[in-house]
N, C-alpha and C positions, 0 to 999 in steps of 0.2 A: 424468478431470477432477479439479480441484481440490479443494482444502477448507480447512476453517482449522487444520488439522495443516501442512499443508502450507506454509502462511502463516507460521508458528510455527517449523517449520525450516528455513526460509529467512530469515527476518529474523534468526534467535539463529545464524545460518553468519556472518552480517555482522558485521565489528570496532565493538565499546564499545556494541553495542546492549542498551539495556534494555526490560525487558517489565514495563509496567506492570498492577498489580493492578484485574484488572478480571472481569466476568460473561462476555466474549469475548475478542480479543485486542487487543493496545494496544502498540505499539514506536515507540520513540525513540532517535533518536542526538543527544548533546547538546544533548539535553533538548527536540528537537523531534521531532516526532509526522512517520512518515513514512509507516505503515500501520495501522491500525485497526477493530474492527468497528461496523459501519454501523446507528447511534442513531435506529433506524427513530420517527419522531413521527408520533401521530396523534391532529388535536385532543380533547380531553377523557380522554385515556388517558395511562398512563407511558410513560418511553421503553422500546423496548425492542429491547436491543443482540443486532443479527444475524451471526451468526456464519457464516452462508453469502454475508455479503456483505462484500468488504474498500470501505474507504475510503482512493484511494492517493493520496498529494503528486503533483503532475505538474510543477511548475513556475512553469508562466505557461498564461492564457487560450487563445492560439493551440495551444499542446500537448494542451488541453483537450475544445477545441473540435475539431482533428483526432481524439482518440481516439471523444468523442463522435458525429461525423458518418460515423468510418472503419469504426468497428464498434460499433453502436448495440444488437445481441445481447449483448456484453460489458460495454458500459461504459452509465451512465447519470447524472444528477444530480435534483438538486432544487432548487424554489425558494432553499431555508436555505442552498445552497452556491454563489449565483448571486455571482460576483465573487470566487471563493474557486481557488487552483487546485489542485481536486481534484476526482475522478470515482468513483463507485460500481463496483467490479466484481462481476460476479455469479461468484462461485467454482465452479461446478456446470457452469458456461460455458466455461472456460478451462483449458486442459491446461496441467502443470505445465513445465515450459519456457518458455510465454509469464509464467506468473506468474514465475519466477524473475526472467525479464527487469524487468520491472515492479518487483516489488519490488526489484532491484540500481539499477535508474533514481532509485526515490524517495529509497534511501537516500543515492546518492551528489549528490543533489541537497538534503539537508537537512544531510549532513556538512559538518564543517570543511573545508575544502580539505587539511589535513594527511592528515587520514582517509582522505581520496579519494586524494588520492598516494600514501599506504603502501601501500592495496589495490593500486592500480595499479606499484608498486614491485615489488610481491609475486608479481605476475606471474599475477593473478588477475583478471579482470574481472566473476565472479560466482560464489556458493558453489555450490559440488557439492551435490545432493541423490542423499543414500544411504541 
């Protein structure tokens, strides 16, 4: 199963991503947030960022709402994300080949389209994990 090592090299396999400084993990491609750890809130306490749960871009609502309804053991939300499109994954849940997928989705969904053509040019459709 997964982890957030594993989150970590798979997002830093993907072209121009950066990793922001953070208490978990945090990656961006041009400057938007594609994978994340999950800023668990509960009222009258800090936040406090979970590193055994990723926060992934999906898209749009329908994408959302399939991953939610397809596999409800994996994926989850919360009220704070309700109109947002993005789903909780539980990493502990998920072998890493589904996360690869996942995270090469999110990223090539918040890339520039140049981005997403080179990869695709390159004749890669997701990084190796080794």
């Amino acid at each position: 199963m997964a982890d957030a090592n594993d989150v970590r090299h798979l997002a830093l396999a993907m072209p121009h991503v950066v990793e922001i400084d953070s208490d978990g993990f945090d990656f961006r491609v041009a400057d938007k947030g594609f994978v994340w750890s999950y800023p668990e809130r509960q009222p009258g306490k800090p936040r406090v960022l979970r590193t055994d749960i990723a926060v992934l871009y999906v898209g749009d609502e329908a994408e959302k709402q399939a991953l939610l309804l397809g596999e409800p053991e994996l994926f989850f939300t919360t009220p704070a994300y309700d109109g947002l499109p993005l789903v909780m994954l539980r990493l502990a849940r998920v072998d890493v080949d589904r996360l690869k997928e996942l995270v090469t989705d999110a990223w090539r969904m918040r890339a520039p389209d140049a981005l997403a053509d080179d990869l695709d040019d390159a004749g890669s459709s997701s990084p190796a994990l080794g």
